[in-house]
N, CA, C and O atoms as CSV, one atom per row, in Angstrom:
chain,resi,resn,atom,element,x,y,z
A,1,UNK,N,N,32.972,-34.782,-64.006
A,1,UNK,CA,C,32.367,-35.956,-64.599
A,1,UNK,C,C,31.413,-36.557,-63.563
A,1,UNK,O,O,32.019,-36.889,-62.544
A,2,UNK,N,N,30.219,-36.773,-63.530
A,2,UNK,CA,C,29.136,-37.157,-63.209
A,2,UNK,C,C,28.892,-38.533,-63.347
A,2,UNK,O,O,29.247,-39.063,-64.400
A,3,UNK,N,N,28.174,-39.426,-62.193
A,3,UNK,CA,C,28.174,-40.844,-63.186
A,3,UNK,C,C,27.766,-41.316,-64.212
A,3,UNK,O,O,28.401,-42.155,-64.850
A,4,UNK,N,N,26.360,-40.750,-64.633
A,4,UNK,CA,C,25.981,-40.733,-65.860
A,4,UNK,C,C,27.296,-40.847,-66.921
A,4,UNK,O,O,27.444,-41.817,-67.665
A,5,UNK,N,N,28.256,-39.663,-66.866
A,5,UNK,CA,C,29.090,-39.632,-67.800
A,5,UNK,C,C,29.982,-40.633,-67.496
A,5,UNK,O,O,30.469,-40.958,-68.579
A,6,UNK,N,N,30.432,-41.253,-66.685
A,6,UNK,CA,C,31.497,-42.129,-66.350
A,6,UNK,C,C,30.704,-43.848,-67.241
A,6,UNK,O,O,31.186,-44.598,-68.091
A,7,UNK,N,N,29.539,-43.862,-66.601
A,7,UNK,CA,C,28.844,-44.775,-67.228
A,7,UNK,C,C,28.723,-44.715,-68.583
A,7,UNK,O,O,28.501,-45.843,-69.023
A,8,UNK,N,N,28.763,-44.058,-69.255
A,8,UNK,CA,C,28.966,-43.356,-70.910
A,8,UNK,C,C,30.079,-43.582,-71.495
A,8,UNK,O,O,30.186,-43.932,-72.670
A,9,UNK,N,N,31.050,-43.385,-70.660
A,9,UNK,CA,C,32.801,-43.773,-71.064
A,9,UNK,C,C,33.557,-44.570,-70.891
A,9,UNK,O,O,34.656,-44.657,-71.439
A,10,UNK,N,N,32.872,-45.625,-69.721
A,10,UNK,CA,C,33.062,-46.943,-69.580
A,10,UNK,C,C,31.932,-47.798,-70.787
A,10,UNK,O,O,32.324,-48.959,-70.904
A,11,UNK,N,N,30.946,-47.581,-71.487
A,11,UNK,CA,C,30.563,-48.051,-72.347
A,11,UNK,C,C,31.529,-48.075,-73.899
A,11,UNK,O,O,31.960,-48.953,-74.647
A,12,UNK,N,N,31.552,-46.861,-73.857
A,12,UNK,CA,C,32.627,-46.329,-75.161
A,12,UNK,C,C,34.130,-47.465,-75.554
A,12,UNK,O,O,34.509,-47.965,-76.614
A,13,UNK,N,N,34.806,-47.542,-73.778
A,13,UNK,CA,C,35.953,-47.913,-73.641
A,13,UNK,C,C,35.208,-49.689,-73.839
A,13,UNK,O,O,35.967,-50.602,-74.162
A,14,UNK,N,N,34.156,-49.880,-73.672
A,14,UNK,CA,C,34.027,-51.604,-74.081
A,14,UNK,C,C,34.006,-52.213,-75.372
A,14,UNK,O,O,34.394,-53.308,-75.778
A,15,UNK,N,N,33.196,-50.766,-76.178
A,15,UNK,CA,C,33.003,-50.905,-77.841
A,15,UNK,C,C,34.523,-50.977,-78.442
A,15,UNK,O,O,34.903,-51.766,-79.307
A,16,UNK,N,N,35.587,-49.621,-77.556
A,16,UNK,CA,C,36.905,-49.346,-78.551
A,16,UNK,C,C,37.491,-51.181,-77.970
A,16,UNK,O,O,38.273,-51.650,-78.796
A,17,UNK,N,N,37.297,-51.844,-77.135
A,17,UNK,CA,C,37.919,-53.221,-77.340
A,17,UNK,C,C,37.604,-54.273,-77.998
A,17,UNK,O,O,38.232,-55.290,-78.293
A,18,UNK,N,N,36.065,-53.746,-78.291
A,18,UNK,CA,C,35.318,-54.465,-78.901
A,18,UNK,C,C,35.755,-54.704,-80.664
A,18,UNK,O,O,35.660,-55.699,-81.383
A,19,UNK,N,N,36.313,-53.149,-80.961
A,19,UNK,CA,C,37.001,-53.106,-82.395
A,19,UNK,C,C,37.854,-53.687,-82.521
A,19,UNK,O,O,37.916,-54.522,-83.423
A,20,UNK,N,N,39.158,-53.408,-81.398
A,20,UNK,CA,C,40.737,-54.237,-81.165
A,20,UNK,C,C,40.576,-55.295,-81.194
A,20,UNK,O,O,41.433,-55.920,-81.820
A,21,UNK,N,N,39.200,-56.270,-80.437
A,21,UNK,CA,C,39.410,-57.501,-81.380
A,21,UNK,C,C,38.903,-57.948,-82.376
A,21,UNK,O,O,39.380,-58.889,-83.011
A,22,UNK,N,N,38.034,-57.444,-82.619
A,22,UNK,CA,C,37.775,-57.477,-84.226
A,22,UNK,C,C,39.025,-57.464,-85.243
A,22,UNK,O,O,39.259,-58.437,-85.961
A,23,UNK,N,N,39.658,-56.526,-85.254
A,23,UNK,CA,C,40.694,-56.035,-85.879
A,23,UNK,C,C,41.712,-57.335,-85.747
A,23,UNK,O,O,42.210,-58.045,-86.621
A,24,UNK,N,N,41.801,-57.356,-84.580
A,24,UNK,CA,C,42.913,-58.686,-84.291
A,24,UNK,C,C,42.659,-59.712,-84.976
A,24,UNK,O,O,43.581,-60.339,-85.499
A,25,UNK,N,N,41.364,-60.087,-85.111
A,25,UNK,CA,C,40.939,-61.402,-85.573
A,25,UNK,C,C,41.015,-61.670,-86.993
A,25,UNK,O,O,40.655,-62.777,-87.395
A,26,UNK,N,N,41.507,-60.653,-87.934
A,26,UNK,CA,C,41.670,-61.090,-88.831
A,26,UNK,C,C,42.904,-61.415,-89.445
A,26,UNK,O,O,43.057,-61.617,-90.650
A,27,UNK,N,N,44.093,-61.473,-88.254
A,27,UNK,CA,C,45.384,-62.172,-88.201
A,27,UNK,C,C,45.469,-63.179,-88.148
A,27,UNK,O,O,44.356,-63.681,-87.986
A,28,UNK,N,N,46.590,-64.205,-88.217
A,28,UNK,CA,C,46.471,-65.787,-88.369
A,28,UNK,C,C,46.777,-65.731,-87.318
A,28,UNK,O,O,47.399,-64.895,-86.662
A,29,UNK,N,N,45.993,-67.369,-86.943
A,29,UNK,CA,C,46.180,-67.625,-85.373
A,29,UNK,C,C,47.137,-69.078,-85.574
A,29,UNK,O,O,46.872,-69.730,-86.584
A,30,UNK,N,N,48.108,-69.550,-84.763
A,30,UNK,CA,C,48.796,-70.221,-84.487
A,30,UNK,C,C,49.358,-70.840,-83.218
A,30,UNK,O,O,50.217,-70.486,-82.410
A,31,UNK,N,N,48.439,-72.056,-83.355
A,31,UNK,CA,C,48.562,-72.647,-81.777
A,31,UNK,C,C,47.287,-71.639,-80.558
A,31,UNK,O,O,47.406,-71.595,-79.333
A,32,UNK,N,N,46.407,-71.097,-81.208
A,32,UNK,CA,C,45.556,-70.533,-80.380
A,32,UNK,C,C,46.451,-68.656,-79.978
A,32,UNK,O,O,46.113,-67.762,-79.203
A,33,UNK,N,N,47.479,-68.766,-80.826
A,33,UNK,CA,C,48.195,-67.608,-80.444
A,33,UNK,C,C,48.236,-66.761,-81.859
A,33,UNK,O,O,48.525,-67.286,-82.935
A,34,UNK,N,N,47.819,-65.024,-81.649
A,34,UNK,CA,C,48.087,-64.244,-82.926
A,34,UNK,C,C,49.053,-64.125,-83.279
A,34,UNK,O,O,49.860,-64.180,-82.351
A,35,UNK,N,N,49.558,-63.950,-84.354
A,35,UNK,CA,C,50.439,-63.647,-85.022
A,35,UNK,C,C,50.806,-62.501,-86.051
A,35,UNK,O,O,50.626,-62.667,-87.257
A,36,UNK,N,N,51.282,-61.435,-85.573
A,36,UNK,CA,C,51.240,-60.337,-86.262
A,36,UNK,C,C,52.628,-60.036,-87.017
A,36,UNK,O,O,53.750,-60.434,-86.706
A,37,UNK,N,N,52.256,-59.257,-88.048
A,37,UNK,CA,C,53.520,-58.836,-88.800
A,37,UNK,C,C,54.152,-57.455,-88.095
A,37,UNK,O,O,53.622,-56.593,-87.392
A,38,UNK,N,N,55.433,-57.614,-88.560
A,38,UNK,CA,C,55.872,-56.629,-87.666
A,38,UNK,C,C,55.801,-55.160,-87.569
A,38,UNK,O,O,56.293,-54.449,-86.694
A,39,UNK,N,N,55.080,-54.798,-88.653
A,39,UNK,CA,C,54.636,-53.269,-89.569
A,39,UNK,C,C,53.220,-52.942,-88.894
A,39,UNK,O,O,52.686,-51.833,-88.880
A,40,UNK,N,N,52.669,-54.239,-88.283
A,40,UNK,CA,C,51.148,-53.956,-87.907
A,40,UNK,C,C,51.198,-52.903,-86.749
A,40,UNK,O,O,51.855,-53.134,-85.733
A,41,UNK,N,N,50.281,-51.395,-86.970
A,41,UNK,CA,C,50.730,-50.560,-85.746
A,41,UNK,C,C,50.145,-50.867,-84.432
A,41,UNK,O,O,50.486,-50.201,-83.454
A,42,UNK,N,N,48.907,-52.252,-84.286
A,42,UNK,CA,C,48.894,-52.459,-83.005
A,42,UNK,C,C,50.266,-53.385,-82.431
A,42,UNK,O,O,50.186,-53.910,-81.320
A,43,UNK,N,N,51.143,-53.493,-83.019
A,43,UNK,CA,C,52.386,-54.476,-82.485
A,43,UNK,C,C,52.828,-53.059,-81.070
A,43,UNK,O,O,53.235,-53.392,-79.957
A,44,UNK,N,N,52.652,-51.805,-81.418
A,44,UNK,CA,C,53.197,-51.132,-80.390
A,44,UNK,C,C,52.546,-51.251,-79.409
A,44,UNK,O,O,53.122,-51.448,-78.339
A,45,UNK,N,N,51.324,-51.178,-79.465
A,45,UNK,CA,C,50.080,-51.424,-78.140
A,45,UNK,C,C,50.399,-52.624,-77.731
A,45,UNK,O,O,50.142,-52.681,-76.529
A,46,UNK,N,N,50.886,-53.751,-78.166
A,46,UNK,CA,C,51.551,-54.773,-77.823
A,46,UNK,C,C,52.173,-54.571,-76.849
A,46,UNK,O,O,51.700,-54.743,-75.725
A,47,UNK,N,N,53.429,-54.142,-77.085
A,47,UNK,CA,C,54.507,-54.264,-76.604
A,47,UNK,C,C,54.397,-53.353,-75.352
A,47,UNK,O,O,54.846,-53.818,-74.304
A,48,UNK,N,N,53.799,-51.982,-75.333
A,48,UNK,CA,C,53.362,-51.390,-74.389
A,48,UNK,C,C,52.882,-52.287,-73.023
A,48,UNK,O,O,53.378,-52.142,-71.906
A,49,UNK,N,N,51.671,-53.359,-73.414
A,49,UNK,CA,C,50.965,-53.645,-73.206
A,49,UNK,C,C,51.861,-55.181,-72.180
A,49,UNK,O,O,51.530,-55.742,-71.135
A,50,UNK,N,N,52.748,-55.339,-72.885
A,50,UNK,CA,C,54.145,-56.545,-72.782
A,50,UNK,C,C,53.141,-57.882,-72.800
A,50,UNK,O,O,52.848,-58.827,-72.068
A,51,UNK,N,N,52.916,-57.519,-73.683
A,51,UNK,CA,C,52.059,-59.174,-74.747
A,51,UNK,C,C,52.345,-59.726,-75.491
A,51,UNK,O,O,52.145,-60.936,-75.602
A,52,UNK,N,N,53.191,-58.666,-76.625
A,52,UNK,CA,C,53.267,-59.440,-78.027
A,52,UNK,C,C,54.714,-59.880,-77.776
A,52,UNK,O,O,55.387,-59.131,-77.068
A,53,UNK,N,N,55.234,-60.893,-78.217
A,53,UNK,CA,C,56.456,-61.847,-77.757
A,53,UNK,C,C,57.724,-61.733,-79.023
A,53,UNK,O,O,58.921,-61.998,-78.919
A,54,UNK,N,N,56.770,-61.121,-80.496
A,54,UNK,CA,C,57.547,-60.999,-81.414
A,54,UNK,C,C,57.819,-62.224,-82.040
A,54,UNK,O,O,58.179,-63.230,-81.428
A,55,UNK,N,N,57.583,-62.124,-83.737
A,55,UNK,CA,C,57.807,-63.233,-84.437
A,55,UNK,C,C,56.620,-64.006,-83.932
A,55,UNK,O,O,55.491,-63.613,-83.636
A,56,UNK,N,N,57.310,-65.538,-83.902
A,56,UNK,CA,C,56.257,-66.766,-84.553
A,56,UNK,C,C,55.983,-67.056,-83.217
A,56,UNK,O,O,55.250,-68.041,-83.133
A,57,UNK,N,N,56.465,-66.302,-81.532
A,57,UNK,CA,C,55.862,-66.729,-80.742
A,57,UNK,C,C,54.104,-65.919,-80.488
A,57,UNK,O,O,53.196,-66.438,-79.838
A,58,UNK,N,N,54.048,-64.773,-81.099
A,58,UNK,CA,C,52.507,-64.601,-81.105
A,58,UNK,C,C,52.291,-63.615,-80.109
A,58,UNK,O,O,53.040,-62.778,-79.607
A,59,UNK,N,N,50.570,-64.032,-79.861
A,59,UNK,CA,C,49.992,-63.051,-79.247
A,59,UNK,C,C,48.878,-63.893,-78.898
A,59,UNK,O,O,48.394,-64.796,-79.581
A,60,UNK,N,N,48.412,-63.370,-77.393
A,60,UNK,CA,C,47.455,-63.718,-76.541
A,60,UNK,C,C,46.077,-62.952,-77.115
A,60,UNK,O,O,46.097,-61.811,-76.652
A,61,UNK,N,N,45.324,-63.079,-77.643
A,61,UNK,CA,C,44.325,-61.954,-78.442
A,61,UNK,C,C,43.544,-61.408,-77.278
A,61,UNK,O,O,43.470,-60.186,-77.144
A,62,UNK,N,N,42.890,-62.307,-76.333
A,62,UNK,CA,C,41.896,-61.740,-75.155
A,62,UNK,C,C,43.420,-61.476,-74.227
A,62,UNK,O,O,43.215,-60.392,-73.682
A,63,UNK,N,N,43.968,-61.665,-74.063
A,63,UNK,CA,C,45.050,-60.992,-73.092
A,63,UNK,C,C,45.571,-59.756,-73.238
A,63,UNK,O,O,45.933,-59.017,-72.322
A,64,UNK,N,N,45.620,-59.449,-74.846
A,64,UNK,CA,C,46.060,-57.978,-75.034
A,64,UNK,C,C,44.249,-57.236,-74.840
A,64,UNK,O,O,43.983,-56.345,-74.034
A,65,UNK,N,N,43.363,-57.801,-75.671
A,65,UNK,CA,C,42.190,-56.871,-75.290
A,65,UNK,C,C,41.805,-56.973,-73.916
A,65,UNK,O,O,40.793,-56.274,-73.889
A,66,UNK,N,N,42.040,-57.546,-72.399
A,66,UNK,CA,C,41.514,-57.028,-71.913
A,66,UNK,C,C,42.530,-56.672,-70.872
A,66,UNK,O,O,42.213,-56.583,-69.686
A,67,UNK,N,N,43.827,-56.456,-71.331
A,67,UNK,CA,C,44.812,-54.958,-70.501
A,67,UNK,C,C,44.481,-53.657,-71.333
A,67,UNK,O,O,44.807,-52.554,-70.895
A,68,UNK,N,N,43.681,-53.836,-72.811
A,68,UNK,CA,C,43.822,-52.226,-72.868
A,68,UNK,C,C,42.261,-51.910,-71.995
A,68,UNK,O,O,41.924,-50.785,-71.628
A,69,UNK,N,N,41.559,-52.995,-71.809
A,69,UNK,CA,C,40.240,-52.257,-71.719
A,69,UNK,C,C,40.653,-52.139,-69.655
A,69,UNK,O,O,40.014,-51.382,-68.925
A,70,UNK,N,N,41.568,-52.873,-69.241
A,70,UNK,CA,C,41.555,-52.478,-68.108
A,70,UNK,C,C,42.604,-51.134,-67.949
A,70,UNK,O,O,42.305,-50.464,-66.961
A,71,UNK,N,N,43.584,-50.689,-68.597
A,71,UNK,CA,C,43.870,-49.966,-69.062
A,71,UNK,C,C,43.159,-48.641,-69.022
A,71,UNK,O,O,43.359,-47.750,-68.197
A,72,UNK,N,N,42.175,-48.623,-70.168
A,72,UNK,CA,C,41.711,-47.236,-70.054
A,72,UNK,C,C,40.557,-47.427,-69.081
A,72,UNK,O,O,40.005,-46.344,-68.891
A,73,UNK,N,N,39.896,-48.603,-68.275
A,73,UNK,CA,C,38.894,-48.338,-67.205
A,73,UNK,C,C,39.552,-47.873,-66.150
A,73,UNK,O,O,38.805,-47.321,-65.343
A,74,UNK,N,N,40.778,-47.895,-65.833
A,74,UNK,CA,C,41.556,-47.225,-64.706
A,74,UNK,C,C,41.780,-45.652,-64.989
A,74,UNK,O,O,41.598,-44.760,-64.160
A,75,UNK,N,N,42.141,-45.514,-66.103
A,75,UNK,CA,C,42.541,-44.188,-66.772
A,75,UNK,C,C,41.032,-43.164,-66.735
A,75,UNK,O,O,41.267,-41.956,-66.727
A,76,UNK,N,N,39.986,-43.450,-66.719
A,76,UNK,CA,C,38.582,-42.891,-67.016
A,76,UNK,C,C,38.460,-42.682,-65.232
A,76,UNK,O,O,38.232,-41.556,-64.789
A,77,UNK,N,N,38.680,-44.183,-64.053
A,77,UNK,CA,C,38.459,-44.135,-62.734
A,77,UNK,C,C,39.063,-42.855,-62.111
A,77,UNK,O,O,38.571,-42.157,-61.224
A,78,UNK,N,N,40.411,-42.673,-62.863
A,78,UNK,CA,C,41.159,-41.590,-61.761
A,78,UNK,C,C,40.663,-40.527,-62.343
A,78,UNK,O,O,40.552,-39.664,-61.472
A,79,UNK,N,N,40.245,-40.068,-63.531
A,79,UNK,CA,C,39.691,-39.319,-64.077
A,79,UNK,C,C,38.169,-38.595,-63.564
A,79,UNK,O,O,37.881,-37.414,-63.761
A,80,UNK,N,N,37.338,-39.550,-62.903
A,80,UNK,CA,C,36.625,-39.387,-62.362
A,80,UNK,C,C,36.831,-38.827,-60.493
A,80,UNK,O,O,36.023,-38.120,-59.890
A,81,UNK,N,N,37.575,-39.155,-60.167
A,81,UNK,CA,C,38.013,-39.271,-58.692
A,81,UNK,C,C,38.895,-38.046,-58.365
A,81,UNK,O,O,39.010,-37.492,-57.272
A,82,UNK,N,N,39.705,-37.629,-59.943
A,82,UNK,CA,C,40.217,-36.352,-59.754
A,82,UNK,C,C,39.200,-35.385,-59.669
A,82,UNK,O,O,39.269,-34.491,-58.825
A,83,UNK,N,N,38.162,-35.484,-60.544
A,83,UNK,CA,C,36.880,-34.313,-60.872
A,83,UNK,C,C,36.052,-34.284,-59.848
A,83,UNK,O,O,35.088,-33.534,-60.000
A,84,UNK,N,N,36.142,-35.048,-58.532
A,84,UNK,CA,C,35.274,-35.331,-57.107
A,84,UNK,C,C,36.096,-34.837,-56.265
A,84,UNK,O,O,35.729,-33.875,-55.591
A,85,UNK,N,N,37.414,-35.387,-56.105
A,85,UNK,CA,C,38.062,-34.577,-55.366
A,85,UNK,C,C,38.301,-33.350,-55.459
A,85,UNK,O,O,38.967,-32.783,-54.592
């Protein structure tokens, strides 16, 4: 991976957070906090993520989007650093 391409996949990884909150946002917010049902399949990226609190305590919306986007910018870094080394 080349920087060009790293620069390419760190763009990608801003748009895919860019969807997650989109997506998020059309949950009810309560007290400035999301609120998801419990069937919703980002509740697992949640919890992965150790954001979503479950039930009526909610969700941080920019707190979960920007551990996944730091998330996969780490995941793309070593990715790059393996392909140099």
């Amino acid at each position: 991976m080349d920087e060009k391409e790293l620069l390419r996949n760190s763009i990608i990884i801003h748009h895919i957070v860019s969807l997650v909150r989109g997506y998020l946002s059309n949950y009810e917010l309560k007290e400035d906090k999301m609120v998801l049902p419990e069937h919703c399949p980002i509740v697992e990226l949640c919890k992965f993520f150790k954001v979503y609190k479950g039930g009526d305590k909610g969700l941080d919306l920019n707190e979960l989007a920007d551990k996944i986007e730091d998330y996969l910018q780490d995941l793309l870094l070593k990715a790059f650093k393996s392909k140099e080394g």
